[in-house]
ROVEX-184141 format. One record per atom (N, C-alpha, C, O): residue in one letter; x, y, z; atom name; residue number from 1. Coordinates in nm, 4 decimals, decimal comma. Each point is the difference from the previous one (the first is absolute). Layout:
<atoms>
ATOM res        u        v        w atom   n
ATOM   a        X        Y        Z   CA NUM
...
</atoms>
This chain:
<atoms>
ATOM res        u        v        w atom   n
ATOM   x   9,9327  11,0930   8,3903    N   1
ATOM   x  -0,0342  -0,0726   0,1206   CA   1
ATOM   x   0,0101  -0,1503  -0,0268    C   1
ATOM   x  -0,0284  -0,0512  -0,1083    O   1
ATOM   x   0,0748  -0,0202   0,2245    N   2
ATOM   x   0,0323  -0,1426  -0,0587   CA   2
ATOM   x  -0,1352  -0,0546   0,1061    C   2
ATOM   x  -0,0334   0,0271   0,1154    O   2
ATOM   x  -0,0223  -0,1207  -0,2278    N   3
ATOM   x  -0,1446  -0,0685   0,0635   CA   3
ATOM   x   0,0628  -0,1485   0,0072    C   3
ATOM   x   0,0878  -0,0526  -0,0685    O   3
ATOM   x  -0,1791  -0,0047   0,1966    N   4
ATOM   x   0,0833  -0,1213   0,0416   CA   4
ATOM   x  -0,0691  -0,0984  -0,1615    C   4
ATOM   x  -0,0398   0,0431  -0,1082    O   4
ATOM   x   0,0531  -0,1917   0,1651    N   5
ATOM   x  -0,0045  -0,0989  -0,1141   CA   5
ATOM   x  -0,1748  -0,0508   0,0480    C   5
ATOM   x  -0,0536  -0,0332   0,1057    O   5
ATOM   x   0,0124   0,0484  -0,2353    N   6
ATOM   x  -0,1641  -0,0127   0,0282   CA   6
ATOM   x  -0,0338  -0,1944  -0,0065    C   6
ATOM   x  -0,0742  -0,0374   0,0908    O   6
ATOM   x   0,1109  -0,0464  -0,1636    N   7
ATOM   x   0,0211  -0,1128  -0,0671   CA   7
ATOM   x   0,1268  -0,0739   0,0634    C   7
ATOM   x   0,1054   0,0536   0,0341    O   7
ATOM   x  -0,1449  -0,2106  -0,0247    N   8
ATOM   x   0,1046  -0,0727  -0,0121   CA   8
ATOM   x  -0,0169  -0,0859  -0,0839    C   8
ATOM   x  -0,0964  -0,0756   0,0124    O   8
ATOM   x   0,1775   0,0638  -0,1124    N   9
ATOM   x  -0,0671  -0,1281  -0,1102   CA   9
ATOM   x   0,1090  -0,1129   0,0035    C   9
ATOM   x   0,1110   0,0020  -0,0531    O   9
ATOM   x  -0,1796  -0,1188   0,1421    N  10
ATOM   x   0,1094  -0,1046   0,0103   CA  10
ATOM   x  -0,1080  -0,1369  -0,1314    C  10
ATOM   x  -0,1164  -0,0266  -0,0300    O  10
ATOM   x   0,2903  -0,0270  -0,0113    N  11
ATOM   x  -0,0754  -0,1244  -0,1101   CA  11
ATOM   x   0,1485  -0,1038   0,0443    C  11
ATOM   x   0,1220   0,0148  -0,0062    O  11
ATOM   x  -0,1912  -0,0930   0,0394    N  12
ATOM   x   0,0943  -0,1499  -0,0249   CA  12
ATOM   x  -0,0328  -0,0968  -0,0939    C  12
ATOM   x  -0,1098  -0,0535  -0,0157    O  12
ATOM   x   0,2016   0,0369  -0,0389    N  13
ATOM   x   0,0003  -0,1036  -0,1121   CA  13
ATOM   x   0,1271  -0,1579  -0,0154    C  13
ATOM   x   0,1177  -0,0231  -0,0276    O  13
ATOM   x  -0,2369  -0,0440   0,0654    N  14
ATOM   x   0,0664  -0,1704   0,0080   CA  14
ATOM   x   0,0600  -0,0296  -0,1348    C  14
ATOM   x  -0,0356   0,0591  -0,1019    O  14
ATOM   x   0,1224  -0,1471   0,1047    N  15
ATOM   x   0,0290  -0,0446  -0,1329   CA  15
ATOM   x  -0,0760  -0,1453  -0,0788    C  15
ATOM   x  -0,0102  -0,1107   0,0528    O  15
ATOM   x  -0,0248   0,1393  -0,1558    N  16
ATOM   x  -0,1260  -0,0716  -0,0130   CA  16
ATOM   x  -0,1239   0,0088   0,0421    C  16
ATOM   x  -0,0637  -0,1039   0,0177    O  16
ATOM   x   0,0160   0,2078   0,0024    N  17
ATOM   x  -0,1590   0,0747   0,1246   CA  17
ATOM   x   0,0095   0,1165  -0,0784    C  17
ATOM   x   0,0738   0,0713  -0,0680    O  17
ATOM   x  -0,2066  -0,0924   0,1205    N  18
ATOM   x  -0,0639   0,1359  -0,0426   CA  18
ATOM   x   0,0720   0,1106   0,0604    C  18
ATOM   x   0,0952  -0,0626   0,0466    O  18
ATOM   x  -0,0733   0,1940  -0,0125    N  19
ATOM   x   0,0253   0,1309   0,0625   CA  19
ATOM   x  -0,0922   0,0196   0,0780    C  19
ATOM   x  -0,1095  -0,0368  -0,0426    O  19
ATOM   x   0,1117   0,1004   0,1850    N  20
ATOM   x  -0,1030   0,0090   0,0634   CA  20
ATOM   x   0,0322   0,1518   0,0839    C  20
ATOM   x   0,0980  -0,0007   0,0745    O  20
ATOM   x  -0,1545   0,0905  -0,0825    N  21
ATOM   x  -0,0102   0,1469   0,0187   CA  21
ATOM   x  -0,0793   0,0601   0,0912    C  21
ATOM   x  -0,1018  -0,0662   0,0200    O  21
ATOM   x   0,1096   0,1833   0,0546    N  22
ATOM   x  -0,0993   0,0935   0,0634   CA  22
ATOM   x   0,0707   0,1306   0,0151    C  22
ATOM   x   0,1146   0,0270   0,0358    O  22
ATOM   x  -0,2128   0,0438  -0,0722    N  23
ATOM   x   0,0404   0,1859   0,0727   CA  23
ATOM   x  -0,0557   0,0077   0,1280    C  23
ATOM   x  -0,1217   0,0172   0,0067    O  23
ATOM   x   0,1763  -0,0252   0,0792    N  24
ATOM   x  -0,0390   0,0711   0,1312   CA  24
ATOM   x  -0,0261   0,1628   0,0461    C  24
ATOM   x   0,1078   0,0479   0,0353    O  24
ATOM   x  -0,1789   0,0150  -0,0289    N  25
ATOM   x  -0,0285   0,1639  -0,0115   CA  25
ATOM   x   0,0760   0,0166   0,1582    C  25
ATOM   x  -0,0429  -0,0398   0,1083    O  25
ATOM   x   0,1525   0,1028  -0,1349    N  26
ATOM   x   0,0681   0,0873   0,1104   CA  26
ATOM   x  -0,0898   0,1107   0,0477    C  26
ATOM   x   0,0054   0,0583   0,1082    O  26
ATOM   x  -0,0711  -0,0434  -0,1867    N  27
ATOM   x  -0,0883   0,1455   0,0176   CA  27
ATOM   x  -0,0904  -0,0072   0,1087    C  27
ATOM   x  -0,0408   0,0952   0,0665    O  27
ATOM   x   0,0028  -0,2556  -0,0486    N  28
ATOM   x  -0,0981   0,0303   0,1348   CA  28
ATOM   x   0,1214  -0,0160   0,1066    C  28
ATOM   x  -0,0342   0,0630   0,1001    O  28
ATOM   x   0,1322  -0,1077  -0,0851    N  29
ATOM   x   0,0574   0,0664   0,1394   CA  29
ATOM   x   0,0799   0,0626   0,0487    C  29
ATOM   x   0,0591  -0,0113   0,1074    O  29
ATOM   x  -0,0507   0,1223  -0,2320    N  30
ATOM   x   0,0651   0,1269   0,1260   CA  30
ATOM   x  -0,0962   0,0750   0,0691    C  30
ATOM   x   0,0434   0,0866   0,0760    O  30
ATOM   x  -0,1691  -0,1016  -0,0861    N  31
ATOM   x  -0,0458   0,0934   0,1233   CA  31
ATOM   x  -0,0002  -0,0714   0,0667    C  31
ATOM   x  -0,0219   0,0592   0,1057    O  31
ATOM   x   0,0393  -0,2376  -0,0700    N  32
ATOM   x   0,0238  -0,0377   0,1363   CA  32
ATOM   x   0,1195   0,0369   0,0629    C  32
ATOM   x   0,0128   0,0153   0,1214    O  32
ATOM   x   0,1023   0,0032  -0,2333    N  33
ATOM   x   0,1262   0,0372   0,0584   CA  33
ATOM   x   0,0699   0,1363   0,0300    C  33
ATOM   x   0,1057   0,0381   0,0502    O  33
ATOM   x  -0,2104   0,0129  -0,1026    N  34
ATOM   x   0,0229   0,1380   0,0629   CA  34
ATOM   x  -0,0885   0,0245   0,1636    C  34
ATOM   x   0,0450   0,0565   0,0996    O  34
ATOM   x  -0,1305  -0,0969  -0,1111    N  35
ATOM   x  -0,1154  -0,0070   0,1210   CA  35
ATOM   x   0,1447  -0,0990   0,1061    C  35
ATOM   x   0,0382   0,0388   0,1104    O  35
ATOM   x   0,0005  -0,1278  -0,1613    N  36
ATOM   x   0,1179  -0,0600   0,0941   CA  36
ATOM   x   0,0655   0,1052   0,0397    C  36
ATOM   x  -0,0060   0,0325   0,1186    O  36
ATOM   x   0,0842   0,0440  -0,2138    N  37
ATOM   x   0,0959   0,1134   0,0313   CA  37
ATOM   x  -0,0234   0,1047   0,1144    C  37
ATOM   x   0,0751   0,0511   0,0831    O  37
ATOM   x  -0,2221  -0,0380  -0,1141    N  38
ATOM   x  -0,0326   0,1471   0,0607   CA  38
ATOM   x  -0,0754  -0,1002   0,1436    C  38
ATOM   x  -0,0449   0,0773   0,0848    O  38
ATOM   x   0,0349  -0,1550  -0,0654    N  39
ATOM   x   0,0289  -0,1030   0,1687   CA  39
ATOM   x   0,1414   0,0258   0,0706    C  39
ATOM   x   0,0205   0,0566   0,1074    O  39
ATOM   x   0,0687  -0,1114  -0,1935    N  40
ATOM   x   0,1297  -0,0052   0,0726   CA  40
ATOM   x   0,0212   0,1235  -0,0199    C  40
ATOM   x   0,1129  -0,0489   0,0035    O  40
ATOM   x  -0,0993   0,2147  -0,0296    N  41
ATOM   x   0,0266   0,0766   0,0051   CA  41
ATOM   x   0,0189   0,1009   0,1017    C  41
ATOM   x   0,0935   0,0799   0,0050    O  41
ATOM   x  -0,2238  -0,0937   0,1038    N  42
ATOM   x   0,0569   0,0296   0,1148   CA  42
ATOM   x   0,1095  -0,1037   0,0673    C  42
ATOM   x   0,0770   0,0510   0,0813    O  42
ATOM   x  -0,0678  -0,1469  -0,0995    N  43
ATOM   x   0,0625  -0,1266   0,1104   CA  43
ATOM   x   0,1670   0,0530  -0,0915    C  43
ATOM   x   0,1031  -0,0092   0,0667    O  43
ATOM   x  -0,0953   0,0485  -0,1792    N  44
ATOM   x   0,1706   0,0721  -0,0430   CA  44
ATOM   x  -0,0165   0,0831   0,0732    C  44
ATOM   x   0,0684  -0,0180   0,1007    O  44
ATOM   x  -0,1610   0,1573  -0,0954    N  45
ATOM   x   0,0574   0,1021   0,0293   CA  45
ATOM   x   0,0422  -0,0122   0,1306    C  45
ATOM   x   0,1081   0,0525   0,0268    O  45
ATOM   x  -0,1915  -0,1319   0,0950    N  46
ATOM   x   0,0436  -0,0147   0,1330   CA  46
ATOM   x   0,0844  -0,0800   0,0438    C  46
ATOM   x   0,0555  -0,0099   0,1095    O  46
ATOM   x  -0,0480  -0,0588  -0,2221    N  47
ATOM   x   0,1995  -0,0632   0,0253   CA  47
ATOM   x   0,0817   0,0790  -0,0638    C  47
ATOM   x   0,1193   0,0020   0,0302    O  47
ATOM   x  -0,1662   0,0695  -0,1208    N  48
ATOM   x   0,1027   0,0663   0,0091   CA  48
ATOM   x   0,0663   0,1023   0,0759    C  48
ATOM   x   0,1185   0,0189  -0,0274    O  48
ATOM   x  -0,1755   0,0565   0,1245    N  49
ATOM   x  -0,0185   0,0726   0,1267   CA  49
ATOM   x   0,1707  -0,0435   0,0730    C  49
ATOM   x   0,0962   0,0713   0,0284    O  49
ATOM   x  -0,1254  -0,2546  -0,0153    N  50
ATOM   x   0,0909  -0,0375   0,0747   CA  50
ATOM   x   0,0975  -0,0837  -0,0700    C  50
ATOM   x   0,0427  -0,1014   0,0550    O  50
ATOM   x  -0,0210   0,1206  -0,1207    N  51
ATOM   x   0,0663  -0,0547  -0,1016   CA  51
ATOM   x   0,1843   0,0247  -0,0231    C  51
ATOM   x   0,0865  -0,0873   0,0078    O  51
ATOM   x  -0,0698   0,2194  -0,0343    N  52
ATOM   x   0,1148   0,0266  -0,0034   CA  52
ATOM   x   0,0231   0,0480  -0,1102    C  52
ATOM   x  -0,0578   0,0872  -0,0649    O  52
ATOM   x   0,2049  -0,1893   0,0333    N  53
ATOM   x   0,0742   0,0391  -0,1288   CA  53
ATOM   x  -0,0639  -0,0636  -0,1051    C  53
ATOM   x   0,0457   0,0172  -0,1130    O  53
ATOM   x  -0,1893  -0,1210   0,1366    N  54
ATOM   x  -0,0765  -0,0864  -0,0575   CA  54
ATOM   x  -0,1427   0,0988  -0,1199    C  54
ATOM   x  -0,0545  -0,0193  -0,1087    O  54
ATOM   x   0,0521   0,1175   0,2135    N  55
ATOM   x  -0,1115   0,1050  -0,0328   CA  55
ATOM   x  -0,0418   0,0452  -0,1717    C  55
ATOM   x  -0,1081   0,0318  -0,0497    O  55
ATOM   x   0,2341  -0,0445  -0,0046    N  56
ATOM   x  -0,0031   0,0253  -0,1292   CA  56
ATOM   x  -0,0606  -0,1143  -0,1274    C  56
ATOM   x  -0,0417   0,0245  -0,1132    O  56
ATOM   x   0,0556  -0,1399   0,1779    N  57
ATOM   x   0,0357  -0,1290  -0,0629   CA  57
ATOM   x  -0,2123  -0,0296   0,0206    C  57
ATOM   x  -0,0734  -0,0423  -0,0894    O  57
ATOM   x   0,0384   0,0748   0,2054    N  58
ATOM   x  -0,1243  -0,0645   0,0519   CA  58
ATOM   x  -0,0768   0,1471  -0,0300    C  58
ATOM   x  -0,1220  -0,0055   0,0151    O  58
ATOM   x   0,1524   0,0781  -0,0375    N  59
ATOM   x  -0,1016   0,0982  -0,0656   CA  59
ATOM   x   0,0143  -0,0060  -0,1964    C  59
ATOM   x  -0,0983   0,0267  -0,0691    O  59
ATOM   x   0,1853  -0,0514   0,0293    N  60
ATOM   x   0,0334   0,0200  -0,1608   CA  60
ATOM   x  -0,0152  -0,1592  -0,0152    C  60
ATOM   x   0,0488  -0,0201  -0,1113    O  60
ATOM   x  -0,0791  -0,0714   0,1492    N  61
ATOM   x  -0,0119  -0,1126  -0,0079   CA  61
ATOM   x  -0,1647  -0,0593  -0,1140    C  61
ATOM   x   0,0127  -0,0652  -0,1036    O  61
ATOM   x  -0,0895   0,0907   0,1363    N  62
ATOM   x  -0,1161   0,0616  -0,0541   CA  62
ATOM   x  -0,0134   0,0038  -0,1265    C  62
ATOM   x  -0,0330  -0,0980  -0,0668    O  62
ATOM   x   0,0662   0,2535   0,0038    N  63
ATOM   x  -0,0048   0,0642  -0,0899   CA  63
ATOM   x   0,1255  -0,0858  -0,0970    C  63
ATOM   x  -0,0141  -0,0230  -0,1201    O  63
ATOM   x   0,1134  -0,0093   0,1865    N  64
ATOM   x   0,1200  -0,0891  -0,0600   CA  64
ATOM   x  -0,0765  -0,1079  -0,0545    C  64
ATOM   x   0,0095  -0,0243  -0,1203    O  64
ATOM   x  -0,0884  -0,0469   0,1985    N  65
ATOM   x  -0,0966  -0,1348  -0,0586   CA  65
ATOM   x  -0,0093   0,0304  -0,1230    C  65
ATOM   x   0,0724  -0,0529  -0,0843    O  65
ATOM   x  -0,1715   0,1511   0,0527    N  66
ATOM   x  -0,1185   0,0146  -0,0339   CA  66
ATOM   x   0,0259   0,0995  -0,1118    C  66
ATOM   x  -0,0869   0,0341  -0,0803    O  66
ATOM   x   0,2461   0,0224   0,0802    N  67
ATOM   x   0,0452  -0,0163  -0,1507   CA  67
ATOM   x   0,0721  -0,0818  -0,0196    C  67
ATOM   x   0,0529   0,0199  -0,1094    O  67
ATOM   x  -0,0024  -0,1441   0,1754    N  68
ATOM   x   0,0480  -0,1364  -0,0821   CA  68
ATOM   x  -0,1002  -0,0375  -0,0490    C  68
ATOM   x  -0,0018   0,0107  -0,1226    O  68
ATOM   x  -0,1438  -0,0789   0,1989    N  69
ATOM   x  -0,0822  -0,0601  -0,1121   CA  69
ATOM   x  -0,0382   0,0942  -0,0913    C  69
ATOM   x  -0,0036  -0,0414  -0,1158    O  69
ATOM   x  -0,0226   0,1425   0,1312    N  70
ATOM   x  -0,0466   0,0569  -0,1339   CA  70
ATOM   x   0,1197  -0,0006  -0,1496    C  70
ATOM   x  -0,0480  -0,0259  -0,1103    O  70
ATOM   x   0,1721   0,0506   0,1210    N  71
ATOM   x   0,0864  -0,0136  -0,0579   CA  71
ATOM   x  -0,0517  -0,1453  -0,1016    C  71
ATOM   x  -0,0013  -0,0092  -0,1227    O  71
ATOM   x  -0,0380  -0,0925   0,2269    N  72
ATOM   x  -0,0080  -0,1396  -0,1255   CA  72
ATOM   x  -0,0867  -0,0085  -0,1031    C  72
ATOM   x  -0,0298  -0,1054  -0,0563    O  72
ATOM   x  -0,0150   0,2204   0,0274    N  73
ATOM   x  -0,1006  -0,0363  -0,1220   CA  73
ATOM   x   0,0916   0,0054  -0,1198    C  73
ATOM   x   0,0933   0,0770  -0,0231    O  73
ATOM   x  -0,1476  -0,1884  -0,0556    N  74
ATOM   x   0,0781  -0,0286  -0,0793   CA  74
ATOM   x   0,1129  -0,0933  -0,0047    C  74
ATOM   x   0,0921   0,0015  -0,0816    O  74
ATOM   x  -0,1078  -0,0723   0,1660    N  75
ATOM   x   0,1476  -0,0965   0,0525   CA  75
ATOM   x  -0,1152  -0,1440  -0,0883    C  75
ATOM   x  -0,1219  -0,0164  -0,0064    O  75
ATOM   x   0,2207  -0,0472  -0,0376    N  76
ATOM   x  -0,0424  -0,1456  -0,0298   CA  76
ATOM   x   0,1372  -0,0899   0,0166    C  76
ATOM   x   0,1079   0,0446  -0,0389    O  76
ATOM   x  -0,1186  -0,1551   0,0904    N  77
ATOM   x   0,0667  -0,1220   0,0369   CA  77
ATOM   x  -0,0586  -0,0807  -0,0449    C  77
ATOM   x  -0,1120  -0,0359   0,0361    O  77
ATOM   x   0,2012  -0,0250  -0,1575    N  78
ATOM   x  -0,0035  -0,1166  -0,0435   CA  78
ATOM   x   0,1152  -0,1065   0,0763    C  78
ATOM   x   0,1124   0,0341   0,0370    O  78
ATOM   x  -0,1667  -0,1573  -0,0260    N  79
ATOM   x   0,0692  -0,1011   0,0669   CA  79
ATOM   x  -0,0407  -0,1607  -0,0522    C  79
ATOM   x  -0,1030  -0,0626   0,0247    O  79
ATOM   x   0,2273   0,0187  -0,1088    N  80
ATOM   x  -0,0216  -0,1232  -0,0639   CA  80
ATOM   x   0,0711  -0,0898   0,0423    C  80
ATOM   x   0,1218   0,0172  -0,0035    O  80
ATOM   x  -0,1789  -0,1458   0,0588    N  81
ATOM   x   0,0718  -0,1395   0,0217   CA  81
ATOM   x  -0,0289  -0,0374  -0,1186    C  81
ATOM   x  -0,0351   0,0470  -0,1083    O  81
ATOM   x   0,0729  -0,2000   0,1859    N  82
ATOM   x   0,0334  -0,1024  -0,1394   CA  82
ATOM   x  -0,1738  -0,0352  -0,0203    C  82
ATOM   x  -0,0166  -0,0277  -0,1187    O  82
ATOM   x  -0,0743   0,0226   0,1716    N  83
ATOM   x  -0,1039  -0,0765  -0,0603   CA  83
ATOM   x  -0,1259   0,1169   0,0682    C  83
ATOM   x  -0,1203  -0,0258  -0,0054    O  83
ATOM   x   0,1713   0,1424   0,0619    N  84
ATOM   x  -0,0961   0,1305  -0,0209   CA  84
ATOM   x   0,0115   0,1444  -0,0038    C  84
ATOM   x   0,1153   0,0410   0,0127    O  84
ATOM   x  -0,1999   0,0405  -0,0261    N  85
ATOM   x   0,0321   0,1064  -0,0485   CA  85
ATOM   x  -0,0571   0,1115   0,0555    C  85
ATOM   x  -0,0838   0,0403  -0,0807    O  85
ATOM   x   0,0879   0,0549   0,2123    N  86
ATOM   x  -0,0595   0,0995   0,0625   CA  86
ATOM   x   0,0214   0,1488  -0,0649    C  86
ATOM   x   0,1011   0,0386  -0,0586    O  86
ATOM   x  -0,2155   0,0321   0,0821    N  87
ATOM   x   0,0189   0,1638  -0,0590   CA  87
ATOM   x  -0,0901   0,0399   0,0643    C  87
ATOM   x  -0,1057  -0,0617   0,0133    O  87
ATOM   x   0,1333   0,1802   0,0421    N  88
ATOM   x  -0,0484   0,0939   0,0910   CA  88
ATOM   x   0,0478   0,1627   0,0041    C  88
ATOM   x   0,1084   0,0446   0,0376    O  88
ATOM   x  -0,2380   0,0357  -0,0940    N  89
ATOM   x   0,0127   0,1202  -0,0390   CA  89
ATOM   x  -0,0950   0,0698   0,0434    C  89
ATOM   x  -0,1169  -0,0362   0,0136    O  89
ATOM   x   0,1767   0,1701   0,0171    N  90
ATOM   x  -0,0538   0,0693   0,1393   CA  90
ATOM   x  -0,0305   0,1274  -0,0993    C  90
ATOM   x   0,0914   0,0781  -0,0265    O  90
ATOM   x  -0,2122  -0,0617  -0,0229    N  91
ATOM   x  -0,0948   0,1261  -0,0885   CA  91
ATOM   x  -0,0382   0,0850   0,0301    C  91
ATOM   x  -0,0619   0,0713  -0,0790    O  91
</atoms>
């Protein structure tokens, strides 16, 4: 089973400065974002009603999310200019 990313651990570092860091806990908001989901869930299914050739896209739309973010655990981006230095990793 793939579990979404619990952690975000972002650190920027100046050149000549100190490094300056935080983990942000992902963990407190997916139950807001699921509690989001399961709001708009009737408002898909009744567009999708009238929808069309659209029907597929606005019902699998969702679940499509929601294994992209989960997929990112484990992603880190590093990104260096000339005078700083970003990293951001998704735990």
């Amino acid at each position: 089973m793939i579990c979404p990313p619990m952690l975000l651990r972002l650190r920027i570092s100046h050149e000549g400065r100190r490094r300056w860091g935080c983990w942000l806990p992902l963990l407190l908001l997916w139950p807001f974002a699921l509690a989001l989901m399961l709001l708009f869930l009737p408002l898909a299914l009744l567009a999708s009603v009238f929808a069309g050739r659209w029907r597929k896209p606005l019902l699998l739309g969702g679940p499509m999310l929601l294994a992209a973010i989960w997929s990112t655990r484990g992603l880190v981006i590093n990104v260096r200019g000339p005078d700083r230095e970003v990293h951001v990793s998704l735990c």
